[in-house]
C-alpha positions as CSV (number, residue, x, y, z in Angstrom):
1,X,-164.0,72.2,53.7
2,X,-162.3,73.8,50.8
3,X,-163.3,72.6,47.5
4,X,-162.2,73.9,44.1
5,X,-163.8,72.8,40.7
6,X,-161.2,71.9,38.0
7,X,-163.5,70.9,35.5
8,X,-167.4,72.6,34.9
9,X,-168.1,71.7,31.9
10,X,-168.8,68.5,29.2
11,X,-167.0,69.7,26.6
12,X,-163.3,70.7,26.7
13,X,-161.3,73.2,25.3
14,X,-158.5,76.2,25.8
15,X,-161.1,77.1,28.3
16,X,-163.0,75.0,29.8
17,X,-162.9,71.3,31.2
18,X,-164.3,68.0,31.8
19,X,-165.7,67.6,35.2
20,X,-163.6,67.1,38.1
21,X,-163.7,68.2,41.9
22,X,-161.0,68.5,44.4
23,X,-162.0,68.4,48.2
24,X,-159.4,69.5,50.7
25,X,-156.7,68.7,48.4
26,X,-157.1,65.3,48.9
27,X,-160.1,64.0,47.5
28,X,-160.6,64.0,43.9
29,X,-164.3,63.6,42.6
30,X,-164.5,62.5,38.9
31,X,-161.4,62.7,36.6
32,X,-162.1,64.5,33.4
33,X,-160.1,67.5,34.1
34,X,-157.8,66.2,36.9
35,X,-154.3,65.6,35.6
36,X,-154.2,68.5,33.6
37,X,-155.4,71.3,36.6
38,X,-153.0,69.8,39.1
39,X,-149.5,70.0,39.0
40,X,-147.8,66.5,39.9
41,X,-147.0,67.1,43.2
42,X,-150.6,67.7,43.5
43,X,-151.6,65.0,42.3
44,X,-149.7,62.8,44.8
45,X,-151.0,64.7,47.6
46,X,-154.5,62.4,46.3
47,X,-155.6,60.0,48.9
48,X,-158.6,58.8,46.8
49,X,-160.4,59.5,43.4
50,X,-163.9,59.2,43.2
51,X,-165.7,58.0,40.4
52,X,-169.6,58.6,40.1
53,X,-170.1,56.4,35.9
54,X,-167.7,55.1,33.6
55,X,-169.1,58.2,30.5
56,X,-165.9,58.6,29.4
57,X,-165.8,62.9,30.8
58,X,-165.7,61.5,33.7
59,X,-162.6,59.2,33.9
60,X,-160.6,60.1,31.0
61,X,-157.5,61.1,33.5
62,X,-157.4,58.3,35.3
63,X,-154.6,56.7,32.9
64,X,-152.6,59.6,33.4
65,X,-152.6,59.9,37.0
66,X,-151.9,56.4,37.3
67,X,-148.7,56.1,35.0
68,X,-148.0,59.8,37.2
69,X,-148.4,57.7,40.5
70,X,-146.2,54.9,39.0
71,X,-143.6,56.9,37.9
72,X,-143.2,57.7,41.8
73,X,-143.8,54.6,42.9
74,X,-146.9,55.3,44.5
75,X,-150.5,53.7,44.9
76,X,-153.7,55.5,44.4
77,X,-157.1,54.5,45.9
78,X,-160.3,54.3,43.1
79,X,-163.7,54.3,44.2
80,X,-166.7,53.3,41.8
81,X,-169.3,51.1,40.6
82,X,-168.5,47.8,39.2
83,X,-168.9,49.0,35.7
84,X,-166.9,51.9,36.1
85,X,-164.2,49.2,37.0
86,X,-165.0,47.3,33.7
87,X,-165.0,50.7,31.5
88,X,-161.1,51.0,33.0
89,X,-160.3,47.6,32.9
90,X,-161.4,46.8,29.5
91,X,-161.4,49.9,27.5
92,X,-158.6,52.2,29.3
93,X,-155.8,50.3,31.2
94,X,-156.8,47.1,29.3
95,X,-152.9,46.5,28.6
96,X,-152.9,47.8,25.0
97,X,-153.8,51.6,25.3
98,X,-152.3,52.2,28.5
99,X,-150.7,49.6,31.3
100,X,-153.2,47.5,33.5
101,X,-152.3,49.5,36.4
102,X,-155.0,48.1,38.6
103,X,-153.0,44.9,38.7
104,X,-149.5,46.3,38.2
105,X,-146.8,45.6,39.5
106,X,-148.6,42.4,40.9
107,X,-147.2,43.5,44.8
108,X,-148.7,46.5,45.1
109,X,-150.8,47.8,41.7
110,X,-150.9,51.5,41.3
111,X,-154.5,51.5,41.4
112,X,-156.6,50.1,44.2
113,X,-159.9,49.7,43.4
114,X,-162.7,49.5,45.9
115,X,-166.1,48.9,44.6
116,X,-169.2,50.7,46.6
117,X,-172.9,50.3,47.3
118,X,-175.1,53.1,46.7
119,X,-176.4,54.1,50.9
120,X,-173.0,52.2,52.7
121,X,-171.3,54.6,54.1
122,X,-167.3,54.5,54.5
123,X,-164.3,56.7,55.4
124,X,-161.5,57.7,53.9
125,X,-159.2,60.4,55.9
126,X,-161.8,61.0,58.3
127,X,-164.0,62.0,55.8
128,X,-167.6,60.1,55.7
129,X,-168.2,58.9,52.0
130,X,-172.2,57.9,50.7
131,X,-173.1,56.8,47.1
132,X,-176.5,58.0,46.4
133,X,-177.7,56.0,42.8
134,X,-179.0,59.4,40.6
135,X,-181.2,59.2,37.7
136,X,-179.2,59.0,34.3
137,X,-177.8,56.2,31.4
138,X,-176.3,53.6,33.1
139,X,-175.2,53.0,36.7
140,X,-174.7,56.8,38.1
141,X,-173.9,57.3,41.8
142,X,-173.3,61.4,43.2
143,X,-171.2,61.3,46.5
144,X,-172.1,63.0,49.7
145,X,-169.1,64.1,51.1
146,X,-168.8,65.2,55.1
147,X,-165.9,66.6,56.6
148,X,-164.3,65.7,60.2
149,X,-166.1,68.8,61.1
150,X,-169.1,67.7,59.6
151,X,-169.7,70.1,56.5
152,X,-171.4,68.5,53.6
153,X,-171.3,68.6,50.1
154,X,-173.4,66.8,47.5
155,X,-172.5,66.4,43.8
156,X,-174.9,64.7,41.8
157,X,-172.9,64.0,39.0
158,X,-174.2,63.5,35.7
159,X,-178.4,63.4,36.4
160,X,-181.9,63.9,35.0
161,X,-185.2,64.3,36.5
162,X,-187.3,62.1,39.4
163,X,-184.5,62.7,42.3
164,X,-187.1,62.0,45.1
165,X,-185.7,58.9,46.3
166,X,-182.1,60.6,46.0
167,X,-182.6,63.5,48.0
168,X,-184.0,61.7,50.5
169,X,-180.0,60.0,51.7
170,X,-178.4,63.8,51.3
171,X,-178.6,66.6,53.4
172,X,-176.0,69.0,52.3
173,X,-174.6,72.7,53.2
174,X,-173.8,72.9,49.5
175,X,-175.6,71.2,46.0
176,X,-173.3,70.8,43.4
177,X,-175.7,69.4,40.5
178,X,-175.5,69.4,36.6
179,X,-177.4,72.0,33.9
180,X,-176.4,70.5,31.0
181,X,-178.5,72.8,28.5
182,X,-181.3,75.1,28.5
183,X,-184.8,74.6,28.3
184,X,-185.2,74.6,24.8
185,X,-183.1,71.1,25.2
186,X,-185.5,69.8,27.0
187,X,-186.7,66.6,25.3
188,X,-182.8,66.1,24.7
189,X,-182.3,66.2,28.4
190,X,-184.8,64.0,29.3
191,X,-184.0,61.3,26.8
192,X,-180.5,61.1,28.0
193,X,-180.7,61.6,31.7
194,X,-179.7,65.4,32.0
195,X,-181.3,68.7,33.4
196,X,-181.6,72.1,32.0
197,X,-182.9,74.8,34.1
198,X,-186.7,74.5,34.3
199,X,-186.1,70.6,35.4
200,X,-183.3,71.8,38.1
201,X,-186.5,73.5,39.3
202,X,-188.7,71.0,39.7
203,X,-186.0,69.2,41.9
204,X,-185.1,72.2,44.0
205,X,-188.9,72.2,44.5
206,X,-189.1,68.1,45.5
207,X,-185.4,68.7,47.6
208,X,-187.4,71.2,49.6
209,X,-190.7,69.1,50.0
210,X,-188.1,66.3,51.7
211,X,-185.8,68.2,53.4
212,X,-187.4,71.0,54.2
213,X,-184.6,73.6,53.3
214,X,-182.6,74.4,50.1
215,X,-178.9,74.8,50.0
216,X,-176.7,77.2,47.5
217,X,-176.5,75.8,44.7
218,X,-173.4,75.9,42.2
219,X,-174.3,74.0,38.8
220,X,-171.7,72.3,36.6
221,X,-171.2,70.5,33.1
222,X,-172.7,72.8,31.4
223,X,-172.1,73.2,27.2
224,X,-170.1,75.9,27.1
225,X,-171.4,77.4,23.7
226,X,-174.8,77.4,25.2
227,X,-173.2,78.5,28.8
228,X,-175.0,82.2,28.5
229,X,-178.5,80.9,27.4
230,X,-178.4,78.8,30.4
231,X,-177.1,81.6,32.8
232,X,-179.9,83.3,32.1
233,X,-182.4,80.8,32.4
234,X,-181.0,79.9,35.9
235,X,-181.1,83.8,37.1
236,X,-184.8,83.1,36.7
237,X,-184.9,79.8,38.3
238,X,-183.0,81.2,41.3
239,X,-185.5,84.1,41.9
240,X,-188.0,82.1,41.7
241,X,-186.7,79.9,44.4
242,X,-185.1,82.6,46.5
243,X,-181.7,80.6,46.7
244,X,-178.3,81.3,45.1
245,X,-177.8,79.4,42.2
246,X,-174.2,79.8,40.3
247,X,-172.3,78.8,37.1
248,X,-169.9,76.6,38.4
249,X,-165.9,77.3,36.2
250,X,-162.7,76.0,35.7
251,X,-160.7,77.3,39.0
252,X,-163.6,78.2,41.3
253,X,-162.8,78.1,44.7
254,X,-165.8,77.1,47.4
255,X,-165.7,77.0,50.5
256,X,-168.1,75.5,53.9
């Protein structure tokens, strides 16, 4: 399993991205900084786009890959919550900013849509696909992704503290998981359902109670101009917990 981070971060700039993930080329997880890292005959290589909330970082490239997918006359499956759907539907391709491209052209609209349930598994390409509900504003879900080969990868998505009951559904080869700000952010973080360092702690600490092991860890959607505070912070963190723990950036390539 190849997977290549387009977008680490959750503020974007010449330099750095919203969050988006690309798995084997073919899965796209979160679309903040899709259209704009792939060229567009990558992006119709896509067999399905995965959406974890509707926090607008997360899907503002949906529009673009849809009138992209259009343009070629080609459909593109969308998996989310229901109120990721709504976000799209009535916000984004609500028929005034951009087309409603989940329900054109009315034979066969550009996007499909396909809700999910957090802990219902489901394939797409082979690939097994779980929801896991995380702890932040809103309905969140992170995706569990296994390969045919039957290498896993979790992404959290966009979380705060109290993942007990998450970590219990994922056993991965590789944690993808948000830092959003350092420790001196703390009460920030917890008021609006993100980590900083010394919290990604305490849930390495409760992911090894459960599953008895602890993964490499690469951390993403991190504030850039705070990007160095939190580096060093998580040097600490990963000493401390004798497991790799990296800065996740635009173009990293990872592989299981």
């Amino acid at each position: 399993m190849d997977i290549q981070i387009l977008g680490a971060h959750n503020r974007e700039s010449r330099s750095s991205k919203f969050i988006s993930l690309l798995i084997d080329g073919i899965l796209a997880i979160d679309a903040g900084g899709l259209t704009s890292s792939l060229s567009l005959e990558a992006q119709q290589r896509l067999k399905a786009v995965l959406l974890t909330h509707h926090h607008y970082d997360h899907i503002r490239d949906i529009p673009a890959l849809a009138m992209n997918f259009f343009l070629q006359g080609n459909t593109i499956n969308v998996y989310s919550t229901s109120s990721v759907y709504d976000a799209l539907a009535l916000h984004l391709l609500n028929g005034s900013l951009y087309p409603r491209f989940m329900e054109e052209p009315p034979e066969n609209p550009v996007i499909k849509f396909i809700p999910v349930e957090s802990y219902q598994p489901w394939e797409v390409e082979g690939y097994s696909i779980a929801a896991v509900t995380v702890s932040h504003r809103g309905l969140t879900v992170g995706y569990q992704v296994t390969s045919p080969e039957g290498k896993a990868v979790f992404y959290t998505a966009d979380t705060g503290s109290d993942l007990i009951d998450c970590w219990q559904y994922v056993s991965p080869q590789l944690l993808i998981i948000e830092v959003t700000a350092p420790d001196r952010y703390k009460e920030f973080a917890l008021e609006g359902g993100h980590l900083t360092p010394g919290l990604l702690k305490q849930e390495l600490i409760t992911f090894r109670e459960v599953n008895s092991y602890l993964p490499p860890v690469v951390t993403v959607h991190m504030n850039p101009e705070l990007e160095s505070e939190i580096e060093a912070e998580i040097a600490v963190v990963a000493k401390a917990m004798d497991t790799p723990i990296t800065l996740g950036y635009e173009g990293m390539e990872l592989h299981l």
